[in-house]
N, C-alpha and C positions, 0 to 999 in steps of 0.2 A: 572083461567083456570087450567083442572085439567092436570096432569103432564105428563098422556099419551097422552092428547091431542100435548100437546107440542113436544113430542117426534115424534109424527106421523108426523108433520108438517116441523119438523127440516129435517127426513128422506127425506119426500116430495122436499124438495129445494134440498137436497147431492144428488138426482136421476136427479133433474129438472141442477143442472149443469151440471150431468156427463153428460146426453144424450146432451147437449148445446156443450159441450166439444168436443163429441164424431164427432158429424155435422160437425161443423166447420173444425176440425180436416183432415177432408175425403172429404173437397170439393174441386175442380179441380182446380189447380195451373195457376191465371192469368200474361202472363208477354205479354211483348211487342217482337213481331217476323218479322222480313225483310226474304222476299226471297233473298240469294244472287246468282247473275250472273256476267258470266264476265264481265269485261268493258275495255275500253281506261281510264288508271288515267295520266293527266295531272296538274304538275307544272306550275304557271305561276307568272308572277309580274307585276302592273302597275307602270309606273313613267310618268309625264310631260318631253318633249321634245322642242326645239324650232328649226325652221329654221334657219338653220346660213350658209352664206359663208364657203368651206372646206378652201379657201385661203383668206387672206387678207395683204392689201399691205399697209404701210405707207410710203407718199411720202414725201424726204427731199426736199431740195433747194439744188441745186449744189454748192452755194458759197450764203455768207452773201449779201443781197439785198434787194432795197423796190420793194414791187410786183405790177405791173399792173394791172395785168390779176389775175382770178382764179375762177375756176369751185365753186360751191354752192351746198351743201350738199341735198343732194335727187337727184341729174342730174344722169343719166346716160350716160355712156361714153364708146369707147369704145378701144380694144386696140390698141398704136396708137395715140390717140386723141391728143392732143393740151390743156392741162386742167391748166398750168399756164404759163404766162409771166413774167420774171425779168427784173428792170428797169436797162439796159448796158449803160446809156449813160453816166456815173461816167467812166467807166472802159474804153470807146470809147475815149475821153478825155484823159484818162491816156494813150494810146495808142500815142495820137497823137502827146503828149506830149514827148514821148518815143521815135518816130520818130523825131521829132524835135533833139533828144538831141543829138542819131543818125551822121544826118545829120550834128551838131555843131560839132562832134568828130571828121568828115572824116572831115571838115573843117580845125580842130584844129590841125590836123595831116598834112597835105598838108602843112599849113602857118610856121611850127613849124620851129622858128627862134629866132634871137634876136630882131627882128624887133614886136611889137606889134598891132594887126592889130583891128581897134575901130569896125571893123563889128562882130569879137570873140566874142568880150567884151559886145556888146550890145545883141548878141545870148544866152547869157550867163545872162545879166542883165535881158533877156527877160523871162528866162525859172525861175532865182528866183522871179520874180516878180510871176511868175503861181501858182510857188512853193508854195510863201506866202497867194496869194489867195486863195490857194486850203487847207491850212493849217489855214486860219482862218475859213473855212468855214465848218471845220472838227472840229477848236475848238467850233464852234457854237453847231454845231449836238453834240457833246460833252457835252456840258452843256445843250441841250435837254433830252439826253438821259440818265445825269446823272438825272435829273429832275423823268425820267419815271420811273428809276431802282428803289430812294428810295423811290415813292408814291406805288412801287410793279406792275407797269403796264409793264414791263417786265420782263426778265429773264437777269440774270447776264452775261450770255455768251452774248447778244446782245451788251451791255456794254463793254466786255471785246473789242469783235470787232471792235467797234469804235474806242477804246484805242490804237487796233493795227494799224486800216487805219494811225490814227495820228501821231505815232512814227515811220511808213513806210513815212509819208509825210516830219517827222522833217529829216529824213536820208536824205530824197531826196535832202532837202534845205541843209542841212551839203555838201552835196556831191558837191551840183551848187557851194555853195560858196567857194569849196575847191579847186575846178577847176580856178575861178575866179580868188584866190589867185596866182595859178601856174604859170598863165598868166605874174602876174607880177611879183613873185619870177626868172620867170624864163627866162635870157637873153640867153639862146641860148640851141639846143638840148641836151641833155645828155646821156648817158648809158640808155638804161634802157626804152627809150622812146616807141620803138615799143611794147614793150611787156607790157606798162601802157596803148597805148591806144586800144591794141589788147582785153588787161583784160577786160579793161569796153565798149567795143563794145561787147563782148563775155557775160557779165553780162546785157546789156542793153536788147540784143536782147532775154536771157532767160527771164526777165521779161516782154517783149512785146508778147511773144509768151504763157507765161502764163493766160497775160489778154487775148490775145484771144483765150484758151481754154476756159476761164471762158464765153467768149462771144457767144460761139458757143454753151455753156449748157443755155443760158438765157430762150430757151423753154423749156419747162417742159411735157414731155409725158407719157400718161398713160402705165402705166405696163402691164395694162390688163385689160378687161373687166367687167365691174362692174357698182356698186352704190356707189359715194361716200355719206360716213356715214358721215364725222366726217372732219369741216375745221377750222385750227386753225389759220389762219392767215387772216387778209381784205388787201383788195385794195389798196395802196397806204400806207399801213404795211411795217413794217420789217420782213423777213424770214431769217433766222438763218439754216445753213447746219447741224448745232450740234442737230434740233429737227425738227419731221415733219409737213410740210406742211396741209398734209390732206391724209386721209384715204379712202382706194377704198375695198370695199369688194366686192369681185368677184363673178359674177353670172354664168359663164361657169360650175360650181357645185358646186350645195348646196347640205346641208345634216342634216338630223333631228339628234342633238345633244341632248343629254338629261346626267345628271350626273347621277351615279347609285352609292346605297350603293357596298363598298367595299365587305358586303360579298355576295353580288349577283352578283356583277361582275367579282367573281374569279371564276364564272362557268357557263362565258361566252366563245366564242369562235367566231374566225372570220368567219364569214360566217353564224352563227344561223341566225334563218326565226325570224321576226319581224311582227309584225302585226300594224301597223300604224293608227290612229284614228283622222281624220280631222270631230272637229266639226261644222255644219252649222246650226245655231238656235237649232232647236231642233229634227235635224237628223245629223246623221252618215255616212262616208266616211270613207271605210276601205279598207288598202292598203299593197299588202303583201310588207313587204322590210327584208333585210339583214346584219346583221352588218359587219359596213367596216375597220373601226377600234377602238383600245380598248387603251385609253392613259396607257402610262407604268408607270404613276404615279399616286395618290391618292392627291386629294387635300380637306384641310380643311374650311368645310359651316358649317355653324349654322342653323337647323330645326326651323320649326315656331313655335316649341315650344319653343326653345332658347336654344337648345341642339348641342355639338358641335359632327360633324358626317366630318366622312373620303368616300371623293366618287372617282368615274372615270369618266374621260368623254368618252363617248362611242355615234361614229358616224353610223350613220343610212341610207343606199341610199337607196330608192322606184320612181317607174319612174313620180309619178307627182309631185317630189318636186322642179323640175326647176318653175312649174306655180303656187306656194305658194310666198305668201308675206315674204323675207327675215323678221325676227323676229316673224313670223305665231305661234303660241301655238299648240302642238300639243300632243296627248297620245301615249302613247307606250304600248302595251303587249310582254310580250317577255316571253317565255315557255324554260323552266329549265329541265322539267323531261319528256318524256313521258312513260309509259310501257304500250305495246299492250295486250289484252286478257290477263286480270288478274281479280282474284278476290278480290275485296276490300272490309273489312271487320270496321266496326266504332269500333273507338278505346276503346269505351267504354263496346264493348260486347266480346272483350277477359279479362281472365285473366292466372294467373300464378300459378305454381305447380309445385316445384323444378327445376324453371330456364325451364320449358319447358311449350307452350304457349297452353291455350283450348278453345274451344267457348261450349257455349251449344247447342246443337242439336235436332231438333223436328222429330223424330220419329213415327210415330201415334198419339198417346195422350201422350208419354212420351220423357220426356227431357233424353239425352243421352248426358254425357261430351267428346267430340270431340277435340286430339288433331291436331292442323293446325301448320304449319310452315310459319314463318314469314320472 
């Protein structure tokens, strides 16, 4: 090829770029553009709620006793009610016995001589003989109950109780028999008499009028109105005053509980609007509610991811959560920010230029840098 041709050809493409160049260069600039207008921007956050009792009550036993009677977990009750029985006829007994002993003292007072009179003696023989019955029959329960403690079917305080009936019984039999003794140590009144048997008239009758405080608490009533969740004790059981009975969560008001991260819930306040979400299959119930209270404390959950997180719990009332199933599942919306007539701008179409913010602006066919404030 001869060398002009080349030349000509070489010229041909340095022309065929530039005008290539030149086109491209001066074609009309495509970008992506939003109209903006104002609007309502709202904050908000979901979280899982549940129905829960705002009160709940755990009921003890007045005094150590085997139970009767007792309500059953799901019953409603109300306040009031009648929801255990204690078995008093141990303490009826002790009573009567107390009387009896009583009655042998103003005897023992009246006869008080040198003289020995065989009716003392046998009132006396009479009340240890009870003594000892009722003291073997406590060591028995004793060796039942040491049975339960170490196979773990109760608790140690049940144990310890029994311990005490027993060593309250061993006193008693110390006491008969100490009396018993007096009788025959003792040939005629002494110093000292009225005010020995004033003592133990004055002690008798405080423990007679203790067993029937304790007789008068043998029914057991509700605190208040409710469901009981939770019964820890059967039938013909032992109840223990050191641990409860059973548990009554109160239906008088509920309220949608839900736990919230800590930092959503430091910009809460009592009284924000709530939006409640009761789902049925696969519709929605929405219900405006109000937050009632915000716990003053943060406690630590672990996420389902296995993350440990600091939350609050934070109570919820809307007026149909009395006709929700206590432990019902529920959603929460709850709105953090609102600002009225504003314009909102995606944060990807501003930038920066000495700390001061711009958008680009469409002007006709031309882009104009626009600075906004943020």
């Amino acid at each position: 090829m001869k060398k002009s041709v080349k030349i000509g050809i070489l010229i041909l493409l340095v022309f065929i770029s530039g005008a290539a160049m030149y086109y491209y260069n001066n074609l009309p600039l495509e970008v992506e553009a939003e109209r903006i207008e104002k609007m309502t921007l709202i904050s908000d956050f979901k979280e899982n709620a549940k129905i829960v009792p705002q009160d709940r009550y755990s009921v003890s036993a007045p005094y150590d006793g085997r139970v009767k009677t007792v309500v059953k977990a799901g019953d409603r009750v109300q306040r009031g009610q009648l929801i255990a029985v204690l078995d008093d006829s141990d303490l009826r007994y002790s009573v009567r016995q107390i009387n009896g002993q009583i009655s042998s003292l103003s005897g023992q007072r009246a006869m008080a001589s040198p003289e020995i009179f065989q009716s003392q003696v046998e009132s006396l023989n009479i009340g240890i003989e009870m003594a000892r019955t009722n003291i073997q029959r406590l060591e028995q329960d004793y060796q039942r109950y040491s049975s339960l403690y170490e196979s773990g079917a109760i608790p140690k305080i049940e144990l310890e109780g029994i311990e005490k009936a027993l060593e309250d019984a061993n006193n008693g039999l110390l006491l008969r028999e100490k009396e018993l003794e007096l009788i025959y140590e003792t040939s005629r009144e002494k110093s000292g008499t009225d005010a020995f048997y004033s003592g133990q008239r004055q002690a008798l009758l405080a423990q007679r009028d203790s067993l029937n405080d304790r007789i008068s608490k043998s029914n057991v009533y509700a605190p208040a109105s409710g469901i009981v969740t939770q019964v820890y004790v059967n039938e013909g059981g032992v109840a223990s005053s050191m641990s409860p009975m059973l548990d009554i969560s109160a239906t008088e008001k509920v309220v949608a509980r839900a736990d919230i991260l800590v930092r959503d819930a430091a910009a809460l306040a009592i009284g924000d609007k709530v939006t409640v979400i009761q789902k049925i299959r696969n519709d929605e119930n929405h219900y405006e509610g109000r937050i009632s209270s915000i716990s003053s404390y943060a406690k630590t959950s672990i996420s389902p991811l296995g993350l440990e997180e600091q939350r609050v719990e934070v109570d919820i009332e809307f007026d149909r959560a009395g006709e929700l199933f206590i432990g019902y599942d529920l959603d929460i919306v709850i709105e953090t920010l609102r600002l009225e007539n504003i314009i909102a701008l995606p944060k990807l179409s501003t930038f920066r230029e000495n700390n001061q913010y711009y958008v680009w602006k469409i002007e006709g066919d031309i882009l104009v840098k626009q600075e906004i404030k943020v």
